[in-house]
C-alpha positions as CSV (number, residue, x, y, z in Angstrom):
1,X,115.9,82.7,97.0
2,X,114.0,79.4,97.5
3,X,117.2,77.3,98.3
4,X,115.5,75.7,101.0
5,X,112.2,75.9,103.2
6,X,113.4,78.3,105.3
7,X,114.2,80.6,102.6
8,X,111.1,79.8,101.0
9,X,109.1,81.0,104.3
10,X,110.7,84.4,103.6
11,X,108.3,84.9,100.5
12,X,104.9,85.4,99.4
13,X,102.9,85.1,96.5
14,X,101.6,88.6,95.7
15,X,98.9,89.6,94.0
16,X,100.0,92.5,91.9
17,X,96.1,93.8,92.0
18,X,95.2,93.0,94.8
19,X,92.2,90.6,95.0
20,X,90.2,93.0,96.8
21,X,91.0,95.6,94.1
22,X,89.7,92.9,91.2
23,X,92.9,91.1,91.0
24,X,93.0,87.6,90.2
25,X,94.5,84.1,90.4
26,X,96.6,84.4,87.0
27,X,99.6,84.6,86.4
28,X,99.8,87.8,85.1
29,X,98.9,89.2,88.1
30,X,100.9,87.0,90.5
31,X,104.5,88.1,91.8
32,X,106.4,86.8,94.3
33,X,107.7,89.5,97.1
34,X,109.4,89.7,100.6
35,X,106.9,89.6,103.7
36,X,107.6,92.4,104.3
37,X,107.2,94.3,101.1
38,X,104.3,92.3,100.6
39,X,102.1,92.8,103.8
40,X,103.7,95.3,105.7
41,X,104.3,98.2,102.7
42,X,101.9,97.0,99.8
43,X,99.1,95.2,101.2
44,X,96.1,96.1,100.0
45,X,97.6,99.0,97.8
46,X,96.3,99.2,94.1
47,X,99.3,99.7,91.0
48,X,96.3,101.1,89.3
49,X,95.8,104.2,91.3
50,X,99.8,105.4,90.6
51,X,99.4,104.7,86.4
52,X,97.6,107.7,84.6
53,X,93.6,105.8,84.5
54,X,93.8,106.3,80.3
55,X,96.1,103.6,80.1
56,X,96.5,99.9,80.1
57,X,99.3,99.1,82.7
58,X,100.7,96.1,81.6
59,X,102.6,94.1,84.0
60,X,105.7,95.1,83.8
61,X,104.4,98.9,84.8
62,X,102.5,97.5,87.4
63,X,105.5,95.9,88.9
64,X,107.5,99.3,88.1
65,X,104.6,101.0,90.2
66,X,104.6,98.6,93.1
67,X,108.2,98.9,93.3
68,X,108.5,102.9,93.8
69,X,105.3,102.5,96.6
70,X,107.2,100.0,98.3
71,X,110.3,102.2,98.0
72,X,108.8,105.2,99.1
73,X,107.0,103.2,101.9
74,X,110.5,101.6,103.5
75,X,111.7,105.1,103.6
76,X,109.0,106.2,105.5
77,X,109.4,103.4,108.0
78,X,113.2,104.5,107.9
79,X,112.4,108.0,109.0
80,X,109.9,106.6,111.4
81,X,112.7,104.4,112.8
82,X,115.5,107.5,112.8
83,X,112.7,109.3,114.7
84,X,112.2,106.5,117.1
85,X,116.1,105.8,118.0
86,X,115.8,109.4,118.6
87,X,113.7,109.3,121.6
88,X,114.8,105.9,123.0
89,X,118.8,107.7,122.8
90,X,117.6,111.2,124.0
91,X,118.9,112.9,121.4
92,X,116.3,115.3,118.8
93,X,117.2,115.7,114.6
């Protein structure tokens, strides 16, 4: 995973709440994810809002939760991509 610096350019450091959600700078609320996963699905996405609001998510469910968005997310973006090699090949689904 962080073998060497081009594999480390591959990560981020996540903020598991995001910082604009509340999040902050400790470790309980840092992760490390994919670029991907971590700007193009999560971003700004907020655990909190998936986890019923009378609990306290620790942070293993707020990993849990940020793993199904994500999930959910890349399959959109694989549907949108099915949808896309459909046009560019002329053929429809």
């Amino acid at each position: 995973m962080l073998a060497d610096a081009l594999s480390y350019k591959l990560w981020q450091r996540d903020h598991i709440i995001p910082k604009c959600a509340g999040g902050g700078e400790d470790f309980d609320n840092l992760a490390v994810a994919c670029r991907h996963c971590n700007w193009d699905f999560k971003r700004d996405w907020n655990p909190r809002t998936a986890i019923a609001p009378n609990l306290n998510p620790g942070r293993e469910d707020l990993i849990e939760a940020v793993k199904v968005y994500v999930q959910k997310k890349r399959g959109d973006a694989e549907a949108e991509l099915a949808r896309m090699r459909a046009i560019i090949g002329g053929t429809s689904n």
